[in-house]
C-alpha positions, -999 to +999 in steps of 0.1 A: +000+000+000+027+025+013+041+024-030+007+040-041+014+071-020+046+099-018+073+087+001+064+112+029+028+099+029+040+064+030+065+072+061+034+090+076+009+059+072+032+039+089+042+061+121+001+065+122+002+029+130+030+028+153+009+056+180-011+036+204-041+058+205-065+070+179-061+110+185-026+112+172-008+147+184+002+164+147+038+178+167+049+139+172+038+128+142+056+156+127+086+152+145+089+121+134+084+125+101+114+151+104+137+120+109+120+105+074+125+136+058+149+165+069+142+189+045+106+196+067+125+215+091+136+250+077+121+243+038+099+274+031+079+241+011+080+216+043+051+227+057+031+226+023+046+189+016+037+178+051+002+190+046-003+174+015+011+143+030-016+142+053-044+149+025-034+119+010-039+095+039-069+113+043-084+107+010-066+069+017-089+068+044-062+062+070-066+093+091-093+117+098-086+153+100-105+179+123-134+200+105-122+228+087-145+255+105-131+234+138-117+263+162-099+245+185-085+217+152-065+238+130-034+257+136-040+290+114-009+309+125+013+292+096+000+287+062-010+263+050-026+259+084-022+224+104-039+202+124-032+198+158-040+166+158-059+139+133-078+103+142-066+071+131-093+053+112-088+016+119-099-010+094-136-019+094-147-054+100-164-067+062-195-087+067-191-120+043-224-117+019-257-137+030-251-150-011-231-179-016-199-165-023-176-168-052-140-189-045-112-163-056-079-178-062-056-172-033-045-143-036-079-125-042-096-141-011-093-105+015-105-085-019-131-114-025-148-108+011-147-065+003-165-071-034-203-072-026-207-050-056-208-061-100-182-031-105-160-047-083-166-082-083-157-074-124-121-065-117-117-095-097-130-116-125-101-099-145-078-100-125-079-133-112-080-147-148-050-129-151-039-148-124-041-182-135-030-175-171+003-159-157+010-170-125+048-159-125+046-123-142+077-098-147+070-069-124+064-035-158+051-001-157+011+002-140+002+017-171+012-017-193-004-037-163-035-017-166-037-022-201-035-058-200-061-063-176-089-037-184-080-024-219-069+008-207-038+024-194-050+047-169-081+025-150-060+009-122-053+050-114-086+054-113-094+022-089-063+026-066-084+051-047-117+026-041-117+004-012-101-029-032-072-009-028-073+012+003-079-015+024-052-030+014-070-064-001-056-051-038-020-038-042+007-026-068+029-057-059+001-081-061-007-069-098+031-070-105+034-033-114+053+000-103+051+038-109+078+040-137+102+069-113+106+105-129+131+101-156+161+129-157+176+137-188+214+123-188+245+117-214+268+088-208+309+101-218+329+073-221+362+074-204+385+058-187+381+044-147+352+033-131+314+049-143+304+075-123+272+097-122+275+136-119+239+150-111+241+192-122+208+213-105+205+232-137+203+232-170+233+256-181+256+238-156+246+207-173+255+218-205+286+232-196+300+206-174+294+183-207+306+202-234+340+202-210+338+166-202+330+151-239+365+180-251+389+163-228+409+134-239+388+100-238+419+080-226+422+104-199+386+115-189+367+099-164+337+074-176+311+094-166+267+098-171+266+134-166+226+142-157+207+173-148+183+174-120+159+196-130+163+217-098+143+202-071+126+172-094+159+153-084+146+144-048+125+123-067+141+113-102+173+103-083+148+068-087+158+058-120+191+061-112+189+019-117+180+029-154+212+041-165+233+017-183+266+011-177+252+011-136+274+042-117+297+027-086+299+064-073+270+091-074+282+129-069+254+157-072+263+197-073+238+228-070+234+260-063+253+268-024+220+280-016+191+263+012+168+253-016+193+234-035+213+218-003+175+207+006+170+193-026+208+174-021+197+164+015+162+147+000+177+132-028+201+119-010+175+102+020+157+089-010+189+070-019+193+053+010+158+045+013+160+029-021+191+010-016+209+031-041+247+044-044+249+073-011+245+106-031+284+125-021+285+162-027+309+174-054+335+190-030+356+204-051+331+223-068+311+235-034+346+248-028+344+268-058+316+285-048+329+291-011+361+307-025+348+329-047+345+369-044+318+388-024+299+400-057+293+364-062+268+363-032+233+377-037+195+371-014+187+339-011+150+344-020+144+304-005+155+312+026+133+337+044+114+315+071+131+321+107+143+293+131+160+272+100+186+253+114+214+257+090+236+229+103+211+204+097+206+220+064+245+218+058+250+185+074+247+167+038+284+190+026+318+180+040+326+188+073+351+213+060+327+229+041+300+228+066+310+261+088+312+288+060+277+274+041+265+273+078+279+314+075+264+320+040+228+307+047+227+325+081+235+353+060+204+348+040+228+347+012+233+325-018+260+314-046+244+300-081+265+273-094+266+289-127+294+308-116+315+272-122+309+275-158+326+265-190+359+288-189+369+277-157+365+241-165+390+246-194+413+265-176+414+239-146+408+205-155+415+195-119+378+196-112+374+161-129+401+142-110+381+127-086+357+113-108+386+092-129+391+069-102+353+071-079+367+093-049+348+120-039+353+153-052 
């Protein structure tokens, strides 16, 4: 169940269960959440993602929230405004029908005892002969799934939010399919060394960084996908990281020194771990850049307005030599765009690809 939702919504549907009562305190659940997902604390967005978070367990019908005119419910002094607290809704006891009922394959029997009605018993008719003609099926895309079993791409979207699926009786796994993961557009430049995946934040970085990689000598570049992030999409694109072909040993990731882009390094890089993928490693080197650089380099840092952000955190995902000055520069309400690394240095100083020839970290 926890794959049809966000990865926040997921981690939240599962702490719901963990709280022994019903009337769950929204400042625990958050807090815990925080360990799930750093970027909550300090993110001018946090607040907004933790929100919709909890609309989606709500519409899952795992949690009830208080009633919107509710005086006492809502916490209007930040915006979006946010429960103090929501209600578990535990799963409802399903009466077997007075009818003789119908003998589902294995699998289907829980979704067998929640289909009283034609609609639904009909997808169980599908998908159970689905069942018995492929028993052993390669796990593809929901849309193929979806396809195959009803004719058209986008139905199991529409039925993942009835109650075959929300109470759990149907799921993605059961129907061997996935959400295919937000692709990110990237350029494999063979080299020499082990492969390596640079992730740039933006697009004239990206560009850049590759018309200086693919101008170097092959024999003595480093093998390298080189990929842009598409600014904060990568928190959630750094999934089809398993797509690229050769597979990267060593993942490395470089944006703007500013708290948006550190944020988005800090989620990506949680996502990663929660994936079982490569750990995402800043690109030292080039943070380093940025840090040296003159004062007319650093301008407002237009993300990074809330008060209270704890900038350490923020800054725990850069190298602890790094960390006190970004620590400085965000306090400062300050930021340096990594455009200013652009093409004429990297010709002029080569050095800035070393570490990616043999996999160490920048």
């Amino acid at each position: 169940m926890n794959q049809l939702m966000s990865p926040l919504a997921a981690e939240l549907a599962r702490l719901v269960i963990r709280f022994r009562g019903k009337r769950i305190p929204v400042t625990d659940l958050f807090g815990e959440a925080s360990r799930f997902d750093p970027g909550l604390v300090g993110d001018a967005e946090g607040l907004t993602r933790f929100r919709s978070a909890l609309g989606e367990l709500e519409n899952a019908e795992k949690i009830t929230l208080p009633a919107l005119r509710s005086a006492t419910g809502w916490d209007r002094r930040t915006v979006p405004a946010i429960p103090f607290w929501v209600m578990r809704v535990e799963p409802l006891t399903v009466m077997r029908p007075s009818h003789s009922p119908r003998v589902w394959p294995h699998l289907l029997e829980a979704a067998g005892i929640i289909a009283t009605r034609a609609d639904e018993r009909k997808i169980l008719d599908r998908i159970a002969t689905w069942i018995r003609d492929d028993p052993f099926p390669e796990f593809v895309p929901i849309q193929e799934r979806s396809l195959e079993l009803f004719d058209d791409e986008k139905a199991i979207d529409g039925y993942l939010k009835t109650r075959l699926f929300t109470s759990g009786a149907l799921t993605l796994e059961l129907l061997a399919c996935f959400p295919p993961a937000l692709p990110f557009v990237s350029q494999h430049v063979p080299g020499a060394g082990l492969t390596g995946l640079l992730v740039l934040e933006n697009r004239a970085t990206y560009t850049s960084f590759l018309t200086a990689l693919r101008d170097l000598d092959p024999a003595a570049r480093p093998d390298l996908h080189l990929a842009w992030g598409h600014g904060n999409g990568f928190a959630q694109s750094v999934l089809s990281i398993p797509l690229l072909e050769p597979a990267p040993g060593v993942v490395h990731y470089f944006g703007d020194l500013d708290l948006a882009g550190l944020l988005t390094a800090a989620n990506a890089a949680a996502q990663a771990v929660a994936a079982g993928l490569p750990t995402l490693r800043p690109a030292s080197s080039c943070y380093q850049f940025l840090l040296d650089g003159p004062s007319r380099w650093r301008s407002n840092d237009a993300s990074n307005q809330r008060t209270g952000t704890d900038y350490p955190a923020v800054c725990s995902w850069l190298p602890p030599a790094l960390r006190p000055r970004a620590v400085e520069l965000l306090s400062a309400r300050l930021r340096v765009p990594q455009e200013w690394l652009g093409l004429k240095t990297l010709r002029r100083h080569p050095h800035f690809w070393d570490g990616f020839a043999v996999g160490e970290r920048l």
